[in-house]
C-alpha positions as a Markdown table, in Angstrom:
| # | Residue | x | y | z |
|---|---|---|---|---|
| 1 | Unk | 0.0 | 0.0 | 0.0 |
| 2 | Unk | 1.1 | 3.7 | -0.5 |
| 3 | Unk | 0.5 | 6.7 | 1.6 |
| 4 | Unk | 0.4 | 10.5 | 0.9 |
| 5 | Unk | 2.0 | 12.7 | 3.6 |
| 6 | Unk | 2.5 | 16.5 | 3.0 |
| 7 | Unk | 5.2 | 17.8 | 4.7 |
| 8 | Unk | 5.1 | 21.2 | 6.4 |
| 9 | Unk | 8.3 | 23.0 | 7.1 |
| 10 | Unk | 9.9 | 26.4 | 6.6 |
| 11 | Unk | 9.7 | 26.8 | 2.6 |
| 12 | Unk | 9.6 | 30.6 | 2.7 |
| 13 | Unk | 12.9 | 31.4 | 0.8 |
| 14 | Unk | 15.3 | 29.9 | -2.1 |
| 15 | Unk | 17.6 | 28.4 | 0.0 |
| 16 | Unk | 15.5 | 26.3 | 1.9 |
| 17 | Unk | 14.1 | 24.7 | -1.3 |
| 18 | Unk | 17.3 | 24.7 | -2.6 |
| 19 | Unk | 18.1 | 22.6 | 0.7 |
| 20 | Unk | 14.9 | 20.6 | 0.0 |
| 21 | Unk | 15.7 | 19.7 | -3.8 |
| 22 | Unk | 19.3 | 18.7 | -2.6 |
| 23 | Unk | 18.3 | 16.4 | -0.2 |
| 24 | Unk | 16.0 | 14.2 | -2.2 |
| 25 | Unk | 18.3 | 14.1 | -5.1 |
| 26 | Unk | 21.4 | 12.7 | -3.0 |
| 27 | Unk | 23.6 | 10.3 | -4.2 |
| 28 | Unk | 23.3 | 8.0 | -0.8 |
| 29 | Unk | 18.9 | 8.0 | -1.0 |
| 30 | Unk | 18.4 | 7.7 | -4.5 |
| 31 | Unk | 20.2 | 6.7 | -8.0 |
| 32 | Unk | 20.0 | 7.7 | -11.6 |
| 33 | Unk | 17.3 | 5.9 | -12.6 |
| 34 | Unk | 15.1 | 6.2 | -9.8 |
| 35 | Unk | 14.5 | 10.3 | -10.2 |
| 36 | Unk | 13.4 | 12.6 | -12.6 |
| 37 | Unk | 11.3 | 15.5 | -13.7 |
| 38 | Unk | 7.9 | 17.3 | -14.7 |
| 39 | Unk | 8.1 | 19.9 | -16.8 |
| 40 | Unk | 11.5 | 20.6 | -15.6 |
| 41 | Unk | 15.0 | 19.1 | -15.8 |
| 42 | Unk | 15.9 | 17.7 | -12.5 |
| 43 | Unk | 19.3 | 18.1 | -12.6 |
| 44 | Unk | 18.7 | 21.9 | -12.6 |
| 45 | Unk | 15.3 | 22.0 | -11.0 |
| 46 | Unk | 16.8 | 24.8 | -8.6 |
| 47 | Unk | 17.1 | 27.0 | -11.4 |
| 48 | Unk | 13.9 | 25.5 | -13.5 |
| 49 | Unk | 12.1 | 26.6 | -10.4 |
| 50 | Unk | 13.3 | 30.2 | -10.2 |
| 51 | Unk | 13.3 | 31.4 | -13.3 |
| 52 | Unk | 9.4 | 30.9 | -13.3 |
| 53 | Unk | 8.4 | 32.6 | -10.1 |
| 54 | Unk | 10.8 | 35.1 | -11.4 |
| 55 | Unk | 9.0 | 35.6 | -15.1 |
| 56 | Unk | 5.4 | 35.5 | -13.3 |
| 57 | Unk | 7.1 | 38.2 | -10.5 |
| 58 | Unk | 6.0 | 35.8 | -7.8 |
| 59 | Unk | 9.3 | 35.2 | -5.5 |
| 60 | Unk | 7.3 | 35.8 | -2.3 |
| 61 | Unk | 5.5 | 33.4 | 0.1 |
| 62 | Unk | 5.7 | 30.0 | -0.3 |
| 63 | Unk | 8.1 | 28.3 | -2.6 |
| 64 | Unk | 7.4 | 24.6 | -2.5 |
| 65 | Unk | 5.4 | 21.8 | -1.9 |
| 66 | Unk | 6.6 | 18.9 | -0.1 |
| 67 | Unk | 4.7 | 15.7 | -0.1 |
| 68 | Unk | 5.8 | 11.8 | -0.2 |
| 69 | Unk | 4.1 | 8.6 | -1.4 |
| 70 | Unk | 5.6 | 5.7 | 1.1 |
| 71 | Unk | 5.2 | 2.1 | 0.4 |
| 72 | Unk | 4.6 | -0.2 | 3.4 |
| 73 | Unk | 7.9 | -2.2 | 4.3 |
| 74 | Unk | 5.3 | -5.2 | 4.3 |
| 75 | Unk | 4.7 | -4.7 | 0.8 |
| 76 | Unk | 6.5 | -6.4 | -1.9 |
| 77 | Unk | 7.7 | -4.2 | -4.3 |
| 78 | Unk | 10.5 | -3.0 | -6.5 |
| 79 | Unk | 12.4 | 0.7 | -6.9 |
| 80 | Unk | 11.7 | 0.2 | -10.4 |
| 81 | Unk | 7.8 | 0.0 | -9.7 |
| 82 | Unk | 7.8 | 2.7 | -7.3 |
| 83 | Unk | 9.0 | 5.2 | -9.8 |
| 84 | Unk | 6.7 | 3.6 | -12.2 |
| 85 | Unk | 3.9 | 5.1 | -10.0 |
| 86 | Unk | 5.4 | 8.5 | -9.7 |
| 87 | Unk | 5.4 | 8.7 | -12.9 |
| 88 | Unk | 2.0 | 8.1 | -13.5 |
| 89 | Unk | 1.1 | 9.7 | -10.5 |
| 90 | Unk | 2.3 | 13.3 | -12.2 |
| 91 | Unk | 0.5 | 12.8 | -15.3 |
| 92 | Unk | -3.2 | 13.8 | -13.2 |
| 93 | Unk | -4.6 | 17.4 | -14.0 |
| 94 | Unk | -3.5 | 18.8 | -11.0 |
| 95 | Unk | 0.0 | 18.7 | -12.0 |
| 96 | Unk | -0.6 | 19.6 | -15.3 |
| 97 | Unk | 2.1 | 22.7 | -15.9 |
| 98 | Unk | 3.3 | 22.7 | -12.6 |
| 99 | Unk | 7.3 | 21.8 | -12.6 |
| 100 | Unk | 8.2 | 18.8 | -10.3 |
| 101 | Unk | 11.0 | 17.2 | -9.2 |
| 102 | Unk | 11.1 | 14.0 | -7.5 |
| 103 | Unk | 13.0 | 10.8 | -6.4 |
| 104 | Unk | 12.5 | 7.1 | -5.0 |
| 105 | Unk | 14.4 | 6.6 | -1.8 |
| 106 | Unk | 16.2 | 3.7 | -1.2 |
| 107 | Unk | 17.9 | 4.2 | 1.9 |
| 108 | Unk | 15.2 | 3.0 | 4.4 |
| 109 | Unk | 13.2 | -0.1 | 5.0 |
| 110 | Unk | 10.0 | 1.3 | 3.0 |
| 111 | Unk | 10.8 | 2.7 | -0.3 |
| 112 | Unk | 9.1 | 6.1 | -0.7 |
| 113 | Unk | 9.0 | 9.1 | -3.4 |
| 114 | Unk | 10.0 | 12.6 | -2.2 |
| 115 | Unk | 8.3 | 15.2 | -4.5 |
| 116 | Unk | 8.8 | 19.0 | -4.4 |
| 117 | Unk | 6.7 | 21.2 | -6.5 |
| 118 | Unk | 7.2 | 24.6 | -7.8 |
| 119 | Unk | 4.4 | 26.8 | -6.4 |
| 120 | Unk | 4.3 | 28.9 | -9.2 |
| 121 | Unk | 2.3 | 27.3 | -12.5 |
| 122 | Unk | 4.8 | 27.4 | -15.4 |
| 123 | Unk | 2.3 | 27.2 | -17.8 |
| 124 | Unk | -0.3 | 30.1 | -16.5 |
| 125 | Unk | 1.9 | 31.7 | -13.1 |
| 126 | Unk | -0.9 | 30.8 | -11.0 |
| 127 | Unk | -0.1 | 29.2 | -7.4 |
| 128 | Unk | 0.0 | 26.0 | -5.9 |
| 129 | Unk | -3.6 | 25.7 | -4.0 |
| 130 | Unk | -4.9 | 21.4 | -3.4 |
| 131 | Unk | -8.3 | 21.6 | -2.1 |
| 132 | Unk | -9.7 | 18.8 | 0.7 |
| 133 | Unk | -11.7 | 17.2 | -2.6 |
| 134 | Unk | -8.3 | 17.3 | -4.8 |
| 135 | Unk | -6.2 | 15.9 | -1.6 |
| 136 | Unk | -8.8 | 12.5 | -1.7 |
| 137 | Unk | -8.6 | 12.7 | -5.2 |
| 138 | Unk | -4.5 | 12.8 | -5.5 |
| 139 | Unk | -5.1 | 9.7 | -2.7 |
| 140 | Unk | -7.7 | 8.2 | -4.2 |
| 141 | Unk | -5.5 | 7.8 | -8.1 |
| 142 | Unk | -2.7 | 6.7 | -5.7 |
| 143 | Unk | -4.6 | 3.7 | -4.7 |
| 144 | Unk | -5.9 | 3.1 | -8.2 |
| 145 | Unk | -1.8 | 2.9 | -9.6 |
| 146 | Unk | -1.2 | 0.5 | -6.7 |
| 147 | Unk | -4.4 | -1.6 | -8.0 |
| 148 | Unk | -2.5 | -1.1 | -11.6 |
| 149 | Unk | 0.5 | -2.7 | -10.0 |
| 150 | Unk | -0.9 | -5.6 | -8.5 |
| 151 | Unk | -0.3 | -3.9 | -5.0 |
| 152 | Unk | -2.3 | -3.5 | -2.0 |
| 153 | Unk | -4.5 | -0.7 | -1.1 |
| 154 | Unk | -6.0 | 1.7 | 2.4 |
| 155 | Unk | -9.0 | 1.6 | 3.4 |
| 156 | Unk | -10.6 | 3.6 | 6.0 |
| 157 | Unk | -9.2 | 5.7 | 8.6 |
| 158 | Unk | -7.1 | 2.9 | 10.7 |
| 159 | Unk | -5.1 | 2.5 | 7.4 |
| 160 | Unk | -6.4 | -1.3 | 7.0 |
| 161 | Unk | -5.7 | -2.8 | 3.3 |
| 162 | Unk | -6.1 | -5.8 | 1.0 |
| 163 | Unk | -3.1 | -7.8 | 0.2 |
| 164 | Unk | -2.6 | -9.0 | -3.4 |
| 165 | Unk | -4.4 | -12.2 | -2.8 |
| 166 | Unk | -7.7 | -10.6 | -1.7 |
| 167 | Unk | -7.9 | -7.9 | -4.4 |
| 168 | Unk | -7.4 | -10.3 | -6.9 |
| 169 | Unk | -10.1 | -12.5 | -5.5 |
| 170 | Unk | -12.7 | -9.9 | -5.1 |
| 171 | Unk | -11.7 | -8.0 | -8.7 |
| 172 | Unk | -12.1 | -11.8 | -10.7 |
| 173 | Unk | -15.5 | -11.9 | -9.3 |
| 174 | Unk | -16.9 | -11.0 | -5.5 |
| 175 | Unk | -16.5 | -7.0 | -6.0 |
| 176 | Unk | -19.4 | -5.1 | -6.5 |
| 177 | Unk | -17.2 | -2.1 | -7.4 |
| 178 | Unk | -15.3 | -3.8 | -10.2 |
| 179 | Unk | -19.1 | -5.4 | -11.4 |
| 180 | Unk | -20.1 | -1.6 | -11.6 |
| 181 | Unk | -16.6 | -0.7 | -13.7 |
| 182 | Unk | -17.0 | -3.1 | -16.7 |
| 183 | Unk | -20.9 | -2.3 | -16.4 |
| 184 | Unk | -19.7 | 1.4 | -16.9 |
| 185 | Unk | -16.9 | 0.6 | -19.3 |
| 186 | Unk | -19.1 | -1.4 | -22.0 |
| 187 | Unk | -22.0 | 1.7 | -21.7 |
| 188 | Unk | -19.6 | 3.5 | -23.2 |
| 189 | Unk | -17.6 | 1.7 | -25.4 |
| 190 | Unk | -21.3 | 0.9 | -27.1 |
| 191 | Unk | -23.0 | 4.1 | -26.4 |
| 192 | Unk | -23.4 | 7.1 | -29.1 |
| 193 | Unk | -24.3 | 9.8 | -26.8 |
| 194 | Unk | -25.4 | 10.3 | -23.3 |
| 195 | Unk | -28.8 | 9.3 | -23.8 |
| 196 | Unk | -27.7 | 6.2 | -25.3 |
| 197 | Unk | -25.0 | 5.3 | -22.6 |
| 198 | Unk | -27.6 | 5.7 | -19.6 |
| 199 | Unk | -30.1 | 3.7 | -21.1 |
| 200 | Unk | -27.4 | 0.8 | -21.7 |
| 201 | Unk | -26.3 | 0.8 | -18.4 |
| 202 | Unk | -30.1 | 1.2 | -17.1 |
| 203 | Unk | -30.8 | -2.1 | -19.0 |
| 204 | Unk | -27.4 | -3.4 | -16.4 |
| 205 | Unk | -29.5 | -2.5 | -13.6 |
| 206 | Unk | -27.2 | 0.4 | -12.3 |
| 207 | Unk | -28.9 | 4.2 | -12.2 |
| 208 | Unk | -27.3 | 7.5 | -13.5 |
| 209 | Unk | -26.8 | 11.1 | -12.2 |
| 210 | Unk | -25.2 | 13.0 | -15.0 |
| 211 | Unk | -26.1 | 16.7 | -14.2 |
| 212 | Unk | -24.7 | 19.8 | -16.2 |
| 213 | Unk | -24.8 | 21.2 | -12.5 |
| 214 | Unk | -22.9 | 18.9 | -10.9 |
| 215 | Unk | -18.6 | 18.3 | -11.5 |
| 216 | Unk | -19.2 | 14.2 | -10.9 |
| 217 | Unk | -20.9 | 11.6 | -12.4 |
| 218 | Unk | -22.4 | 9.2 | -9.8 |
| 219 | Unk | -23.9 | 5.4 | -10.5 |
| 220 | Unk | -25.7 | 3.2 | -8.5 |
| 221 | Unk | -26.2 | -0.4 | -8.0 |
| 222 | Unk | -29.7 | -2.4 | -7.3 |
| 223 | Unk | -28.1 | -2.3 | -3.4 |
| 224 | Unk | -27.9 | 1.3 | -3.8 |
| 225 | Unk | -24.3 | 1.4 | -3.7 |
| 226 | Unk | -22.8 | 4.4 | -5.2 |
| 227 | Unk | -19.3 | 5.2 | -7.3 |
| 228 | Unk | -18.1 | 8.6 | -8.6 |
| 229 | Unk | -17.0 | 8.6 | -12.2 |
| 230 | Unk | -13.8 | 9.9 | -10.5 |
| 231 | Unk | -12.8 | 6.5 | -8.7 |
| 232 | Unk | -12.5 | 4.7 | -11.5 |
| 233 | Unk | -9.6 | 3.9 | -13.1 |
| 234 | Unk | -7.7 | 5.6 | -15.0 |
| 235 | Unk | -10.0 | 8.8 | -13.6 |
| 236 | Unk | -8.8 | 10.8 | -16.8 |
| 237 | Unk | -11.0 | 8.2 | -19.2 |
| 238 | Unk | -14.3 | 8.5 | -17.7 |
| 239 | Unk | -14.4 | 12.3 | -17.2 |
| 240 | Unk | -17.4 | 13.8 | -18.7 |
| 241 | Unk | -15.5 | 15.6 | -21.7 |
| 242 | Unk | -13.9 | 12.1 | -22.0 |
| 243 | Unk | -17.0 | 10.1 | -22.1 |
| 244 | Unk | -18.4 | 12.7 | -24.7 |
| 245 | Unk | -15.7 | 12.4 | -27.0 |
| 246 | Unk | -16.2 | 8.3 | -27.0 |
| 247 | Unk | -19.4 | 8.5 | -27.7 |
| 248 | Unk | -18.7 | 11.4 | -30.5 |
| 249 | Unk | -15.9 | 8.9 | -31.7 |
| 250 | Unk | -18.7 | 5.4 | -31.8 |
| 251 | Unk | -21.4 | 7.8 | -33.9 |
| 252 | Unk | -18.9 | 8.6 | -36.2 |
| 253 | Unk | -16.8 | 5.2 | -36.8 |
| 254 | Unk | -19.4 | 2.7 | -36.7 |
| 255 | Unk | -23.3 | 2.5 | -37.5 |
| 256 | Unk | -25.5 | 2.7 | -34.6 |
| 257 | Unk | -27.2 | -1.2 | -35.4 |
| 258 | Unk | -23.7 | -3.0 | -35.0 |
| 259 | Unk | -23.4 | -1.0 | -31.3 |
| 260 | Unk | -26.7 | -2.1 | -30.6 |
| 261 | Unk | -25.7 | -5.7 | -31.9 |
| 262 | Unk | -22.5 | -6.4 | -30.6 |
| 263 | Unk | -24.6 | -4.9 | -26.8 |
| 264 | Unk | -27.3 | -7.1 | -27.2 |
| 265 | Unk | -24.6 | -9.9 | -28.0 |
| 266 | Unk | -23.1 | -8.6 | -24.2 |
| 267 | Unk | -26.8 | -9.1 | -22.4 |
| 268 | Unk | -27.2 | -12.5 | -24.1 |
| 269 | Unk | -23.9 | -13.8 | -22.7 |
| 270 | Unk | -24.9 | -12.8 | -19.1 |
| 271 | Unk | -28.4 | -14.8 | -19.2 |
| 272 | Unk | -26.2 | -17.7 | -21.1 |
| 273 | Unk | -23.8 | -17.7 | -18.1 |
| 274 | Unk | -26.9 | -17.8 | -15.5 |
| 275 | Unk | -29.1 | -20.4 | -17.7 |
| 276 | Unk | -26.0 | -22.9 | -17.9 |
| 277 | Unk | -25.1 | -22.6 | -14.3 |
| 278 | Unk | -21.9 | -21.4 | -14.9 |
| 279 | Unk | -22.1 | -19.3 | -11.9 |
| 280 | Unk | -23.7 | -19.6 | -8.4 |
| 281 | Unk | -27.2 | -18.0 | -7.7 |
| 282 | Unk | -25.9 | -15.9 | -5.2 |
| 283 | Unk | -22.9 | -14.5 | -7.9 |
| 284 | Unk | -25.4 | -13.7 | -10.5 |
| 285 | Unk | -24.8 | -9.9 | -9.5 |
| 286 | Unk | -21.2 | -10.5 | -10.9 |
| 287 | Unk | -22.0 | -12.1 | -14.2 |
| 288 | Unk | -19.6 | -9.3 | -16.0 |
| 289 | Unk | -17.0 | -10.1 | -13.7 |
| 290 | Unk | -17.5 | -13.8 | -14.1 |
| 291 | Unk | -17.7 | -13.5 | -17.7 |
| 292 | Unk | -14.1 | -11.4 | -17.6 |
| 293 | Unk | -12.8 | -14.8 | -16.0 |
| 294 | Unk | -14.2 | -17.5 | -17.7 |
| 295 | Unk | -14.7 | -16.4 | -21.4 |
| 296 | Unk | -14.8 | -20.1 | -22.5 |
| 297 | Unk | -16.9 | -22.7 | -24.5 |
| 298 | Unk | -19.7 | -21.9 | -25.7 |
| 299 | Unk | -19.9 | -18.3 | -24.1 |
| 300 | Unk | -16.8 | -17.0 | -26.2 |
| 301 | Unk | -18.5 | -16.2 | -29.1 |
| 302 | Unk | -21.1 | -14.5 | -27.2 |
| 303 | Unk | -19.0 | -13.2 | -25.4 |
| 304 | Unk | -17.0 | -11.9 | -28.5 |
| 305 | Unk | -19.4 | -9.9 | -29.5 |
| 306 | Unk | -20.0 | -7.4 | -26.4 |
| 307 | Unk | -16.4 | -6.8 | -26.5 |
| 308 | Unk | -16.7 | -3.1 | -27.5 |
| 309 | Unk | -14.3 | -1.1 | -29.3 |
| 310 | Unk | -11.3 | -0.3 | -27.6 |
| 311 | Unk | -10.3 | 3.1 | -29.7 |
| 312 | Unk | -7.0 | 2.9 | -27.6 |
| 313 | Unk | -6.1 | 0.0 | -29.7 |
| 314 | Unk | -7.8 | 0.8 | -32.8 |
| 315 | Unk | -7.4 | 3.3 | -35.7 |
| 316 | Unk | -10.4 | 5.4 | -36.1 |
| 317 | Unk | -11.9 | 5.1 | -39.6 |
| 318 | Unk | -15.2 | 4.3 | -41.6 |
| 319 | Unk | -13.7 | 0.8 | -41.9 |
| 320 | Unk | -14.1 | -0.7 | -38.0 |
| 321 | Unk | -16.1 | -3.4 | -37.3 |
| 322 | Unk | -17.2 | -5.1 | -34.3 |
């Protein structure tokens, strides 16, 4: 599991962050491979830094941001991995123009990433501000990159998590959550517009509040369990302007009765799996997930045809078929 800790301290003038970036970069807590840079080199992040509060004439008050993602000494995992995830971590809006330096330590029993971020926006000299919503948020994408990973993850406030084992069990077939995500995931990759991707996932038994008023998308389950579209993973795919765009992308590439085909092909290998026993009564609420795991014998072809589009895979021309 990883953990987010900000770090208050006395970040007021240049040489304390120069102090700061110094430290993480040392020869003794970190290695070549192991740290690197957004939107800035990090062998001159020092100066990287500067010269932007210095353009956008915003040298006073805070100069840095300090947090660190630490890895439980429990938890089996590589340097390698853990600046695989700070990687990925950086690529969220938040960060988006914001130069950042940061490097795995290796000097400790728990590997952990040291970040330091330049309050001042390169891109648009606006300052550093992370709201409570955007703290869970940064936390909550940090959890979904350990999922990624095959790590474990938090949960609630005593810190408790789910080794590798459990998530695995529960995500091949006893998590409602990850029912709900491939529920979500085939709405849209057979959906044309809104309209069209609510009414799919109506006919999955799961409810919809997309509002123009409101910044999140929530969904529901029959158990009246609910799930933001910002949980799921990667968050950046199932924003609304995202979402949009898939369905913009389906109405343009492929004619509206092979979507509705290839969905009704989906809803037909769910009552196959249930009418052949393939699954337990009491798992029927899991039939995506089951269907995710087994994919075999006579379901395949079924199964085959709610596969969806994946336009991350595919080129996008009049010539895709399902």
């Amino acid at each position: 599991m990883a953990i987010i800790e900000f770090i208050n301290g006395k970040n007021i003038n240049y040489t304390n962050m120069k102090k700061r970036i110094n430290y993480i970069l040392r020869n003794d807590k970190t290695s070549l491979n192991l740290y690197g840079g957004h939107n800035c080199d990090p062998d001159h992040a020092y100066e990287n830094f500067v010269l932007t509060k210095r353009i956008y004439n915003k040298e006073n008050g805070r100069q840095y941001i300090h947090f660190v993602q630490s890895f439980s000494e429990k938890e089996k995992v590589d340097e390698v991995t853990v600046k695989k995830v700070a990687d990925e971590l950086l690529l969220m809006d938040k960060f988006k123009g914001f130069q950042v330096v940061y490097a795995v330590h290796t000097d400790t029993n728990n590997l952990h990433t040291h970040f330091i971020i330049n309050t001042v926006n390169s891109e648009t000299g606006r300052k550093w501000r992370i709201s409570k919503e955007e703290l869970l948020e940064l936390k909550d994408y940090s959890d979904e990159l350990c999922r990624k990973y095959g790590l474990s993850v938090t949960h609630g406030k005593k810190g408790t998590h789910i080794n590798r084992g459990e998530y695995r069990t529960k995500s091949q077939g006893k998590s409602w959550k990850y029912e709900m995500y491939l529920a979500i995931r085939h709405s849209k990759n057979h959906a044309v517009s809104r309209a069209d991707f609510i009414n799919k996932l109506k006919k999955l038994n799961y409810q919809v509040n997309w509002s123009d008023a409101r910044k999140y998308i929530t969904f529901t389950n029959e158990e009246g369990k609910k799930v933001r579209n910002r949980k799921l993973y990667p968050p950046e795919s199932f924003t609304k302007e995202a979402l949009e765009e898939r369905f913009e992308l389906n109405a343009k590439n492929i004619k509206k009765e092979k979507l509705e085909s290839s969905f009704e092909g989906l809803l037909g290998a769910m009552k196959l799996l249930e009418t052949n026993n393939l699954a337990k009564s009491s798992d029927s609420k899991f039939s995506l997930s089951k269907l995710e795991g087994k994919a075999k014998s006579d379901l395949i072809a079924e199964f085959k045809k709610g596969e969806g589009l994946n336009w991350e895979k595919e080129k996008t021309n009049n010539n895709l078929e399902i």
